[in-house]
N, C-alpha and C positions, 0 to 999 in steps of 0.2 A: 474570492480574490482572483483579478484575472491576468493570465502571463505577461511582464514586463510590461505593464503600462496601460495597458489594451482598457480604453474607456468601456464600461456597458453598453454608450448611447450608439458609441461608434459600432461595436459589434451587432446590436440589432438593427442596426440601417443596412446592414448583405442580408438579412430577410434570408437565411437558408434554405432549401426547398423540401426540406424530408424530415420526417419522425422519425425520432431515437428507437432502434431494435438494437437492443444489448444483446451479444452475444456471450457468454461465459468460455472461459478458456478450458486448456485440457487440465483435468483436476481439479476444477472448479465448479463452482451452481450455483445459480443466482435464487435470492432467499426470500427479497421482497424488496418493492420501490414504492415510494412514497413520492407524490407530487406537493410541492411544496405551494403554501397559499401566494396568493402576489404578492401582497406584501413582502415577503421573504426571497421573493424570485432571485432579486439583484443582491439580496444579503451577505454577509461574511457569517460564517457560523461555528461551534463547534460544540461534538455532543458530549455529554456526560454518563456516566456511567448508568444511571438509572433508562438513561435513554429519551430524556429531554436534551433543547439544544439550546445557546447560550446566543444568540442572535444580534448583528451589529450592522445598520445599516446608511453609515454614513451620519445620521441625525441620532437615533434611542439604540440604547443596547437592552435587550430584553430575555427572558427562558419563555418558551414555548417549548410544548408535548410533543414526542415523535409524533404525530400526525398532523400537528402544526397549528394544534390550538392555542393561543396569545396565554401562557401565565402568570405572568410577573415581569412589570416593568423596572428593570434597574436604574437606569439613569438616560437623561438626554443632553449630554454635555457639547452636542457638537450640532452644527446645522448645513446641512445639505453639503458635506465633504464626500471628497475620493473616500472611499473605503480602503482600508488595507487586507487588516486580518482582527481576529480576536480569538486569543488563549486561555482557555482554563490551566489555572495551574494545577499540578497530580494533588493536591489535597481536594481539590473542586472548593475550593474557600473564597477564590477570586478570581477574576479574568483580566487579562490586558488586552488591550486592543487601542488599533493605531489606525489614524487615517493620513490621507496623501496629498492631502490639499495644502494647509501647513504644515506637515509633517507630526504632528503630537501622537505622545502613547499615553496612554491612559491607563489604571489601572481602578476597579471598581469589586467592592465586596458581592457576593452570588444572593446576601443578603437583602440586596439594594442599599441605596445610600448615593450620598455624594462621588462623584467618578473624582479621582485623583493625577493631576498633572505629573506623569513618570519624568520626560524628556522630549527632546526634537529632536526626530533624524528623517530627511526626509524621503520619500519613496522608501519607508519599510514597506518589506512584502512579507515577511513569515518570522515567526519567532518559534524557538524551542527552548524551552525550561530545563537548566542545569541543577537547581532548587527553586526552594519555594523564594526565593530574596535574589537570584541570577537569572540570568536569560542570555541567548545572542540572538542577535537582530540580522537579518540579512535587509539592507538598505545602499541605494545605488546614485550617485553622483553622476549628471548625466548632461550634455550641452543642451540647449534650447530645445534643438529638432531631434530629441534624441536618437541622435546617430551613433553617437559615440560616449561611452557609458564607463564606467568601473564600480562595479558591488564590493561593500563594504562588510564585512562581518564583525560587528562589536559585541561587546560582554556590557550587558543593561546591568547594574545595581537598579534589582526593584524598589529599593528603599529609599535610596537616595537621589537616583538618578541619574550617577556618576555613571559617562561610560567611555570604552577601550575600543579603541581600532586592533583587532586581532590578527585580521589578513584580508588581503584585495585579489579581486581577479579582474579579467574582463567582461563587459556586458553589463545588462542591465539586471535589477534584481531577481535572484531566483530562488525557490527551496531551499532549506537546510533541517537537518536532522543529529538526531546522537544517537549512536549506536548502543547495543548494551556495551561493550568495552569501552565505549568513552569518546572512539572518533567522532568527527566533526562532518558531515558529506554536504556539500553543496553544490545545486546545479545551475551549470553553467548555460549561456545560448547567447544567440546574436539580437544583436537589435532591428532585424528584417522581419518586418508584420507577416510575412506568409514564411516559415523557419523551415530553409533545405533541408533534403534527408541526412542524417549523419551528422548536421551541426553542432547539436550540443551532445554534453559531456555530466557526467558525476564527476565530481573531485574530492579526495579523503586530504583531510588534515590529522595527524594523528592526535592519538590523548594528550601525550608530553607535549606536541607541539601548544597544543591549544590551552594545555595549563602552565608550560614557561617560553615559552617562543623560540625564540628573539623577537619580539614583535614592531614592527608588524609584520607579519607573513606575509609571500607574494606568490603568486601564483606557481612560480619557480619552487616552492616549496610544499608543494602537493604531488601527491600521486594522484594516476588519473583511475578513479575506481571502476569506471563504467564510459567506453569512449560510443562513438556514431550511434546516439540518440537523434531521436525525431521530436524532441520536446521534455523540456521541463516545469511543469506547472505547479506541481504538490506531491510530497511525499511524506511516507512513514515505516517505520522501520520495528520490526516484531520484536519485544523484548525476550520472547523466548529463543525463534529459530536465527535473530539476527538478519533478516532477509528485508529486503528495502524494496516497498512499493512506490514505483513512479508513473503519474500520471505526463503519459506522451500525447500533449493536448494538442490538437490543430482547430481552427477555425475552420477549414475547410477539408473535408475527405476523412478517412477512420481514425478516431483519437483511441488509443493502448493506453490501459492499466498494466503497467508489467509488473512481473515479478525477478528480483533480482536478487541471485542468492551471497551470502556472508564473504563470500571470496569477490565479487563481482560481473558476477559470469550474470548473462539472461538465462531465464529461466524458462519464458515464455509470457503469452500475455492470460492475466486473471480476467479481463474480458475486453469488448471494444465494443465501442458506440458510435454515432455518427453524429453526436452531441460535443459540447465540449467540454473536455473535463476538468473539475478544479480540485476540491478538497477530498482529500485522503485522507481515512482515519482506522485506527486498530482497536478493536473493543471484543472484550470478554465474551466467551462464549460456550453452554455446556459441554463439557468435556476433556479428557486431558490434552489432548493435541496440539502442537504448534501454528504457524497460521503456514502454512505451506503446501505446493500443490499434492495434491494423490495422500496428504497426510489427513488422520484422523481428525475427527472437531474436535473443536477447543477455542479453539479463535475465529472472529471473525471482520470482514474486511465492510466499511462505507465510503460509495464516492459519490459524489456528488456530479450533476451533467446538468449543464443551461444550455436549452435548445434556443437561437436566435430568431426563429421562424416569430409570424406574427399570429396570434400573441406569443410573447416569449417566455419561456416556463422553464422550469428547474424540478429535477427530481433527486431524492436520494435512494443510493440500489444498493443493498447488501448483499455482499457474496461470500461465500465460506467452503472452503477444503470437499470435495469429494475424492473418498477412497472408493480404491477402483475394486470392482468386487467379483469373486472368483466361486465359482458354483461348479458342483460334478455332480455326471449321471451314471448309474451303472447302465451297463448295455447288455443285452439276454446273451451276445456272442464269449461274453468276461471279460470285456475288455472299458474302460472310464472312459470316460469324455469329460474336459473340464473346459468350462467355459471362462473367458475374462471380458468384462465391461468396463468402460469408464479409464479408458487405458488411454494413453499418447494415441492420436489414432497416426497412421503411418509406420508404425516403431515396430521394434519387438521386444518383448517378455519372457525374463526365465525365470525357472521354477527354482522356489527350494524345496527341501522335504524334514522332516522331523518324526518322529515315533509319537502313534497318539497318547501311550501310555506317560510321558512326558508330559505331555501337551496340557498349559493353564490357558484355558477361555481369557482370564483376566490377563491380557497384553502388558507387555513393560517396551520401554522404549530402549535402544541403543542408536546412540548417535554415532554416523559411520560415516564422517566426514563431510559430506557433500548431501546428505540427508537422513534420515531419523528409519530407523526400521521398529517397526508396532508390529511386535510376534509373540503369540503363546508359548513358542519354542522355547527351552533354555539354550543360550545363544552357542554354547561350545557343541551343543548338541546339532546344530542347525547344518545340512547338508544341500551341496549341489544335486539336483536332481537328472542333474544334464539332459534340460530340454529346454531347449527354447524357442519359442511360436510367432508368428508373425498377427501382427494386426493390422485390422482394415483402417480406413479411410474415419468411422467411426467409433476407432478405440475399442474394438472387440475383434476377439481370436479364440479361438480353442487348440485342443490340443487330445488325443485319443490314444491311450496307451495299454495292456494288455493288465488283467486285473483279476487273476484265478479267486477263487472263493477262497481257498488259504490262508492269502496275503487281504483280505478283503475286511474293511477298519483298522489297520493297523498302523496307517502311517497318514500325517498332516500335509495339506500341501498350501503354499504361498505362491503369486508372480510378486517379480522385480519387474517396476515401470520404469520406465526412463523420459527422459524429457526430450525435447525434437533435435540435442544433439547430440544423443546418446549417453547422456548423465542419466545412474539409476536416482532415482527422487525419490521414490516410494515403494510399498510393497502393500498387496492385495490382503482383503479378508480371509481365513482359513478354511480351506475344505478339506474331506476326507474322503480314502476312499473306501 
């Protein structure tokens, strides 16, 4: 699905001039990308847990294999429409999806079968699942030459069909999401095809507002969760750490994946391309960790980039959490050297320490407001070491401190990273000395 309107045809007539090099942000690594077949280039998609993807491309909605081999046609209920979007719902039982030509939503079992007429609203651009029988729809009312726009947010009955105007803002249609606690975030932006810096916006509606109103809501009735964005295309928000990924898409010059944490603050970006980006997605991943930067695995992040160059082609890139990792050397004079990788680069890092005798290999988490600390320490036990070290340009620093044979295995040591505005975010793997 592409930002507020933007035809396919019209975006591959600028003919781009350059290949996508992803860059991965700090606290991040990029895990693997996959080029998607033609067929699929201009498609709406979304994956499933197993790691198939549920594919709609204006005519057939179909699943095909992470690598993009054709499995199962579900249905061709439409012929040569705008595309919108297409949702699996969290059972993976069905999917909706909507196109933009007439406006219809549709909903079709994963099974195949006959695709099912939901409703009409037209210019749906994103849906998010409230249950398996609800949904809200971000969908935008907009004059001919669309200049002048207002996005709609309603509550879909999947069942029925019945739907609710919940709250309006300005502009044309953009993302929306649900938090784990319930709010409502949707983003805002102008109806200028090349979108000023700073333009757009997140906006929270809260839970109560969104389950009793007064409705409809108006813009007047949001907080602004996230302001002087560069784009809003597609977003997703972590059901563990609460942190909301937004694709800051441009047509032209670097589109940002950011990361944006539970409070609303930047975090920084999980990568940038010179592609552009559209679909965000959060999917399970080994290990206990949240999806957030310098945190341990557990989760992990797909987005999707359609290059306009000719031929034009699409890919999807995985990326997931790098913890930043802390190593020590004895030195013949008795004194350690620790080293950190994989850190904020520019920033600095402080230590903590703990007593090895203490010390469980198996990490637990405390959550400390503003990020997740993963320590073998027991937490009352856990002390300032009072040091703290600067890092280079590439996220690595050491630090060299006096280490007789006495004291020598006795005690654990951690860094605290922080993110590029001196928020701690994470904390390093364990060494000793």
């Amino acid at each position: 699905m592409l930002c507020h309107f933007l035809r396919a045809a019209a975006l591959s007539a600028f003919a781009l001039p350059f290949a996508s090099a992803d860059v991965p942000g700090a606290g991040y690594g990029l895990d693997s990308t996959t080029l998607l077949p033609g067929f699929t280039t201009l498609a709406a998609h979304d994956t499933l847990s197993n790691g198939n993807r549920v594919v709609y491309d204006g005519s057939q909605i179909w699943i095909e294999s992470a690598s993009g081999t054709f499995l199962q046609l579900l249905d061709n209920p439409t012929s040569n429409q705008w595309l919108g979007f297409v949702e699996v719902d969290p059972t993976e039982t069905f999917a909706v999806f909507g196109e933009t030509t007439q406006g219809r939503l549709f909903r079709v079992p994963l099974t195949g079968g006959t695709s099912t007429p939901i409703t009409v609203l037209q210019n749906a651009y994103d849906l998010a699942f409230e249950s398996t029988t609800s949904a809200l729809v971000s969908a935008a009312v907009c004059d001919s030459g669309f200049t002048v726009c207002t996005n709609f947010l309603y509550r879909v009955d999947l069942v029925t069909g019945a739907t609710q105007v919940l709250a309006s803002v300005d502009g044309p249609s953009g993302p929306i999401a649900i938090t784990p606690n319930g709010d409502v975030l949707i983003g805002t932006l102008p109806t200028a095809f090349s979108i000023p810096p700073d333009s757009c916006s997140l906006l929270k509606f809260s839970a109560s507002q969104v389950a009793s109103g007064p409705f409809p809501l108006t813009e007047l009735d949001a907080v602004t969760f996230t302001p002087n964005l560069d784009g809003a295309a597609s977003m997703a928000v972590d059901s563990v750490t609460g942190h909301v990924f937004l694709a800051e898409s441009l047509v032209f010059g670097t589109s940002n994946l950011l990361e944006i944490d539970r409070f609303g603050a930047v975090v920084g970006p999980v990568a940038s391309t010179s592609d552009y980006l559209t679909k965000v997605e959060i999917l399970d991943a080994p290990g206990a960790g949240g999806l957030a930067a310098f945190q341990p695995a557990g989760r992990q992040l797909k987005y999707r980039t359609t290059n306009f160059s000719s031929p034009i082609s699409s890919t999807i890139t995985t990326v997931s959490p790098r913890r930043p990792v802390l190593t020590s050397v004895q030195n013949g004079n008795g004194t350690l050297t620790c080293t950190l990788t994989g850190g904020q680069p520019n920033s600095a890092a402080f230590v903590i320490s703990g007593t090895t005798s203490a010390y469980n290999p198996t990490e637990s988490p405390f959550a400390l407001g503003q990020y997740v600390l993963w320590t073998g320490m027991p937490y009352p036990n856990v002390r300032r070491a009072g040091i703290q070290f600067a890092l280079d340009a590439s996220g690595t620093g050491s630090f060299t401190f006096n280490n007789p044979a006495p004291i020598q295995g006795q005690f654990v040591l951690q860094a605290l990273v922080r993110d590029s505005s001196g928020v701690f975010r994470g904390a390093s793997t364990a060494a000793f000395n």
